[in-house]
C-alpha positions in Angstrom: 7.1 -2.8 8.0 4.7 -1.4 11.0 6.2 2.0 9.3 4.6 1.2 6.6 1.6 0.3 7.5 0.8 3.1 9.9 2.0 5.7 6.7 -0.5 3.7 4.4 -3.4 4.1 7.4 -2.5 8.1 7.6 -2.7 7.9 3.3 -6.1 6.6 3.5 -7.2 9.0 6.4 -5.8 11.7 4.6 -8.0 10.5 1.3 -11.3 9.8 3.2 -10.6 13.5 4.7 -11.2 15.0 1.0 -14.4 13.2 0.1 -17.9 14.7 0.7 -20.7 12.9 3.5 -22.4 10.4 0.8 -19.0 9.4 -0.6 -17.4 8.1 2.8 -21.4 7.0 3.7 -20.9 4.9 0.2 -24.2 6.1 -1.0 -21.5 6.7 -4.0 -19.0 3.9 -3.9 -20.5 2.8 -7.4 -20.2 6.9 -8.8 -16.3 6.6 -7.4 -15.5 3.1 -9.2 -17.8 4.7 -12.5 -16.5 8.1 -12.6 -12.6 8.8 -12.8 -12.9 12.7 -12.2 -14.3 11.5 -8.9 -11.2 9.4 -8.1 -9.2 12.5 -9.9 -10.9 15.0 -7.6 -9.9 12.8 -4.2 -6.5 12.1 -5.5 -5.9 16.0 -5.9 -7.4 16.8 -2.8 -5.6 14.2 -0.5 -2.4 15.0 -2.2 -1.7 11.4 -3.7 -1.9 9.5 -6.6 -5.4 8.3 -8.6 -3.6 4.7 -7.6 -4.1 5.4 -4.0 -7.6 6.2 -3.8 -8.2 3.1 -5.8 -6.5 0.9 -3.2 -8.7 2.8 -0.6 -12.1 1.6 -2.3 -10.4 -2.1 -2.9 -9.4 -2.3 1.0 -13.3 -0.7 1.8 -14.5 -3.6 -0.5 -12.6 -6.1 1.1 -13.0 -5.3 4.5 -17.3 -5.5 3.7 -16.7 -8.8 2.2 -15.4 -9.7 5.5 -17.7 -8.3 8.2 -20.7 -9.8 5.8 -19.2 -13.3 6.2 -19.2 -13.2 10.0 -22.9 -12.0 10.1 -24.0 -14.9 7.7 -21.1 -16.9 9.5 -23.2 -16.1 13.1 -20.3 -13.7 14.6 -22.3 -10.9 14.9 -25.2 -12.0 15.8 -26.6 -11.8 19.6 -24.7 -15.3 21.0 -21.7 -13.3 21.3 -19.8 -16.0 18.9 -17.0 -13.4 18.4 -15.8 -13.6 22.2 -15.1 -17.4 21.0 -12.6 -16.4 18.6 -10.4 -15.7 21.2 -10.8 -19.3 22.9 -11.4 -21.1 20.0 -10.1 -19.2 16.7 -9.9 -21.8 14.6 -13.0 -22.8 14.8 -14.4 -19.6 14.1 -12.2 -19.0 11.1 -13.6 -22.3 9.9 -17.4 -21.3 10.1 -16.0 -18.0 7.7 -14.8 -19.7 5.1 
């Protein structure tokens, strides 16, 4: 299973590798998800299958939907509330949800 998830990690690497400054700065994210010769374009370029790419934008969407619930959550903020997920992670992972 870690095989797989390090190949998966080199997959997406490989598909951030073929898209251009404002795509991977997601001044575009919206264009990629719009426009399928986009997701063609980075699918040809990395190698992979149109599939792939759209698990890449679907882990990047997931993974903001996180980091903005600990800033609202107080995580990220200047009390340092993240160093208390490792004494208390419950806790924390109650004030996410």
């Amino acid at each position: 299973q870690e095989k797989a998830g390090v190949a998966r990690l080199k997959r997406f690497m490989v598909i951030m590798d073929s898209m251009t400054d404002d795509e991977l700065n997601c001044k575009k994210e919206a264009d990629l998800e719009k426009q399928p010769s986009r997701i063609m374009r980075l699918a040809r370029g990395a190698g992979v299958h149109p599939f792939a790419v759209g698990e890449l934008i679907g882990e990047h969407r997931r993974f903001e939907k996180m980091v903005r619930g600990m800033g609202k959550a107080g995580l990220m903020g200047k009390q340092g509330e993240l160093t208390n997920m490792v004494r208390n992670p419950n806790q924390v992972m109650q004030k996410i949800q």
